[in-house]
N, C-alpha and C positions, 0 to 999 in steps of 0.2 A: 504494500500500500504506500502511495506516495506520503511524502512531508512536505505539509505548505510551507515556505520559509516566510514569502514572503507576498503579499499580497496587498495590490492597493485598487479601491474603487473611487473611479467618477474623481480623479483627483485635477484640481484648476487652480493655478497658481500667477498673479500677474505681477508686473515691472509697474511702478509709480513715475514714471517722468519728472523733472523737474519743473514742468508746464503741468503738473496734476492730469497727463492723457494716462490711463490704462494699457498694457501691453499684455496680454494674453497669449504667455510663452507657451504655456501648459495647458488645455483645454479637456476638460470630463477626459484625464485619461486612469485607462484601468489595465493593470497586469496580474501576472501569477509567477511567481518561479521558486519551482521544487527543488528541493533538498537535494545535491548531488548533481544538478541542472545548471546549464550556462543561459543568459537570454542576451540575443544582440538586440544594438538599435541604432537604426542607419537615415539618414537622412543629410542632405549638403547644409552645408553653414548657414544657422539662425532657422533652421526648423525646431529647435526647443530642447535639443537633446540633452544638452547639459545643463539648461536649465531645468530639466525635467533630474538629471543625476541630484541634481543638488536640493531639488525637491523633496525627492525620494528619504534624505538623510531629516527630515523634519527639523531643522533649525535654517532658520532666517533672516534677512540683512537686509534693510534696505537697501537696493529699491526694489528685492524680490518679498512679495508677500505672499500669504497661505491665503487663499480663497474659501476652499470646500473638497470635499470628499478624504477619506480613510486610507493611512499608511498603517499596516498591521506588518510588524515583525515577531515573526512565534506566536499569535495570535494577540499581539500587545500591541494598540491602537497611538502610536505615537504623535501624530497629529497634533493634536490638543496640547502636547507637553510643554511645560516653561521652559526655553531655550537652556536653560542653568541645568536640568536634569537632560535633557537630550544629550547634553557636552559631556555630563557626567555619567550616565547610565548606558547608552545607544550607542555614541558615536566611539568609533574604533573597537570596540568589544561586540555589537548588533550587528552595524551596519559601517563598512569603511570606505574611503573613497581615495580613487589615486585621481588626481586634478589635471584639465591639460595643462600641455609645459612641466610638466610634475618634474624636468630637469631642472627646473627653476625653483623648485619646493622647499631646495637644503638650503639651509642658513651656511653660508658662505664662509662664515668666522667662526663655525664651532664644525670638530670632529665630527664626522659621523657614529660615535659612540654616545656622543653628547648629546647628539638631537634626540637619538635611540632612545636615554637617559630622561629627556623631557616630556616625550612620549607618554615612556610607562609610569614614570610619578602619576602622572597626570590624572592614571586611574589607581595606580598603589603605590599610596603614599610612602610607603613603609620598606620598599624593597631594597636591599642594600646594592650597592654598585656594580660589587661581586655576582652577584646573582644576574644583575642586568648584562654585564657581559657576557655572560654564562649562554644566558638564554638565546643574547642577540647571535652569538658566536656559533648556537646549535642550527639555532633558525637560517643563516647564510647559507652553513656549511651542505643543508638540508637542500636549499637551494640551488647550491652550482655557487654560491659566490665565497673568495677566498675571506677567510676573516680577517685579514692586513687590512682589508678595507674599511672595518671600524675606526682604525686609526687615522685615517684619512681625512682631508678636508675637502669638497666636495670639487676644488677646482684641482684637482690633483684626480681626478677621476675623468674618462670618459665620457661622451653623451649616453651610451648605452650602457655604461656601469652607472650612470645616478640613476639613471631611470629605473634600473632592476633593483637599483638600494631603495627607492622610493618604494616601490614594488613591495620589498620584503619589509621594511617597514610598517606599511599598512596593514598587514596580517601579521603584527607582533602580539596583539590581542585576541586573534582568533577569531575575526570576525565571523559572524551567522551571512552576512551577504558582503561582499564586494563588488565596488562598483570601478568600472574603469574609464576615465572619461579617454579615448583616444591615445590610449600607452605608446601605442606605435609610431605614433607620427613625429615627422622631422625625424625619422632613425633610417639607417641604412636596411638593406634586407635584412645582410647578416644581423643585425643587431634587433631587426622585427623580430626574426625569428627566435631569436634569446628570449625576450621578452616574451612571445607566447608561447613556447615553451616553459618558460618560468610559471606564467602563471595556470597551467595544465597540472604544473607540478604541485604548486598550491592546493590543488583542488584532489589532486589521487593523493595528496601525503597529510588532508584529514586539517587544514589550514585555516582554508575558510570551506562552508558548506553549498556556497551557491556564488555564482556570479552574474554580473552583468556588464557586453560588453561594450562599449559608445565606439562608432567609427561613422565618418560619410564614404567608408571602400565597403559596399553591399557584398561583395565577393567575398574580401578578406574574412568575414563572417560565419563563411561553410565552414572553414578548417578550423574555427574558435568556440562556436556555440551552437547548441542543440534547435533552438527558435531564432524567429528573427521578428523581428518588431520594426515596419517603417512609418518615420514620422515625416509629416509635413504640415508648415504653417501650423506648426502647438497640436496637432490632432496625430493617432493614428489611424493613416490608410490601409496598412495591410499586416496580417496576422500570420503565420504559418512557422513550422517545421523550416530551418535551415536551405533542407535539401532542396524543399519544395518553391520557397522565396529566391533565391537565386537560379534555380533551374527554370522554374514555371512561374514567373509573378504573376500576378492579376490585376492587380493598380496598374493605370497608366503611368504612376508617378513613380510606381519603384520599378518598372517596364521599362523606363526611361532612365533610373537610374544605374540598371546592370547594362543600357546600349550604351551607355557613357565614358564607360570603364574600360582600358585594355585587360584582358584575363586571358593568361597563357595555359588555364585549366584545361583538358581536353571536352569538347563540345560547346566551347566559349571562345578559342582560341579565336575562331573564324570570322565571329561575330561583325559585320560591319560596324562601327560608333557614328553615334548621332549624336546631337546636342538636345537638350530639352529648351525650346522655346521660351523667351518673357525670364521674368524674373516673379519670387514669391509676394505674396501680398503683405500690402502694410497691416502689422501685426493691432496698429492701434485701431483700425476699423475695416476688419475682417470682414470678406462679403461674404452674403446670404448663403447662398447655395453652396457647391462644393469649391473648396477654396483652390483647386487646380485645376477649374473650369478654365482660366483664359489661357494657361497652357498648353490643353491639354486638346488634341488631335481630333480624338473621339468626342468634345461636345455635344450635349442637344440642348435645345431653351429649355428644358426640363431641370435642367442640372445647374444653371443660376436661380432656381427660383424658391426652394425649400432647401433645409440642412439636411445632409445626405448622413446617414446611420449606416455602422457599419454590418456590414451585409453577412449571414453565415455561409460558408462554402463548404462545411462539413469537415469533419476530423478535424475540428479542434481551429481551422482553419479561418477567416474573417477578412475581409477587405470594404473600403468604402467607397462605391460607386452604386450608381443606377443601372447599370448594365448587368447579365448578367457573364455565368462566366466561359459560358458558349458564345454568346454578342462579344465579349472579349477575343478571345482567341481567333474568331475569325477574322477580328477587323486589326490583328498583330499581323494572322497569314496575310490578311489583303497588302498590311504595307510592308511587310517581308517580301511578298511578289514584287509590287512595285519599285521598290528601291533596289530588284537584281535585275529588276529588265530596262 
């Protein structure tokens, strides 16, 4: 039987302007992710992704605010909590997050033993030194990473060595979920692949118990995570299994996002690339209907005029359009014909 780790409904989170406009990064969104489960979420810059990571951890900051709906970790409703107990109970032992730029994370002037050190105070007060390098020393070595690197100062490290100390860092506590906003990026292959292997490693050596992965490379996602989640304009458009979101999407918008992409995968390799038309809507007054109407190929006046709910396609599956997923597929073959002949 599975274990919910972590589960949130109908959750909406907006941006306050300095001009007092509303920004609705985050719009009625709802997940699941089991115990022993990876979930991606893919979408291009300013679809809500990281604001949605940073959601997820239920603490706050102006100018992001908490709207409405239920962030439940282990069945504990975080939401409502006073940011003081969130910092204190949740974060880094519940729920952890590695940040983009996460190369940028380490405090420049202290060891990485010392940051490690601030870390774990943070939630045991009481731990003596000894112990703290004990554990940070097992945790590395568990890793792939040499413990010399504790002694280190961050600029004495590579881009792909902070990044994977960022990495282990984050899961010093043993978080119930980790979230990764974009680990890989700005890194060489070599050093992508370190990184998610690392974090694989985390997950079979019992680290943390679930993940979640943020990237805008849809592809990158098969080889990382069991689901895939795409977001667009604060909403998600499409639901599915891994295999099934980058092999067979059903959005036009993530349809759009795997023709965008070079993928030297077998059965992708061949792919022609298209661009996806326009640019996303303004976030502070979001139109009616579906919001990747004016991009999007497939249009009908139907599809500006009411909000589009997301659609079930069976096995678990979901996507949001008016079409269904026969009218889909044909009108992909028709512009697949057309752009070979």
């Amino acid at each position: 039987m599975s274990n919910l780790i972590l589960e949130v409904r109908d959750l909406t989170t907006k941006y306050v302007t300095r001009f007092m406009e509303d920004v609705y990064a985050v719009d009625h969104v709802s997940l699941k992710v089991e115990e022993g489960k990876s979930l991606g979420i893919a979408g291009e810059s300013g679809c809500g992704k990281s604001t949605l990571a940073l959601s997820l951890m239920g603490y706050y900051f102006p100018p992001l605010h908490y709207m409405s709906g239920e962030i439940n970790i282990n069945g504990q409703n975080i939401s409502g909590m006073k940011p003081d107990d969130v910092r204190k109970s949740i974060l880094g032992t519940e729920i952890s997050y590695i940040p983009q730029a996460a190369m940028n994370a380490l405090n420049p002037t202290q060891k990485i033993i010392h940051f490690i050190e601030d870390v774990i105070k943070a939630h045991e007060l009481y731990i003596t030194k000894k112990d703290i390098y004990e554990r940070a020393r097992k945790l590395f070595e568990t890793l792939g990473l040499p413990a010399d690197v504790l002694q280190k100062y961050p600029v004495e490290l590579s881009g792909g060595m902070k990044q994977r100390t960022v990495i282990a860092t984050s899961v010093l506590l043993l978080p119930k979920v980790l979230i990764a906003d974009e680990p890989s990026s700005a890194l060489d292959v070599t050093s992508q692949k370190m990184v998610i292997k690392m974090l694989r490693q985390a997950m079979e050596n019992g680290l943390i118990d679930s993940m979640i992965f943020i990237t805008h490379e849809l592809p990158l996602l098969k080889n990382v995570t069991d689901d895939i989640m795409v977001m667009y304009a604060g909403q998600i458009v499409e639901k599915g299994t891994a295999e099934e979101t980058v092999f067979d999407p059903l959005h036009p918008y993530a349809k759009g996002l795997m023709g965008s992409i070079i993928v030297p995968e077998k059965g992708l390799r061949n792919v022609k690339l298209t661009a996806i038309p326009g640019v996303p809507p303004n976030l502070k007054n979001p139109p009616t209907g579906c919001r990747f109407a004016e991009r999007c190929k497939f249009v009908k006046p139907e599809c500006t005029t009411n909000s589009i709910a997301l659609r079930d396609a069976g096995g678990g599956r979901a996507y949001r359009c008016i079409l269904s997923k026969e009218e889909l597929r044909e009108a992909y073959a028709r512009e697949a014909y057309k752009n070979a002949s």
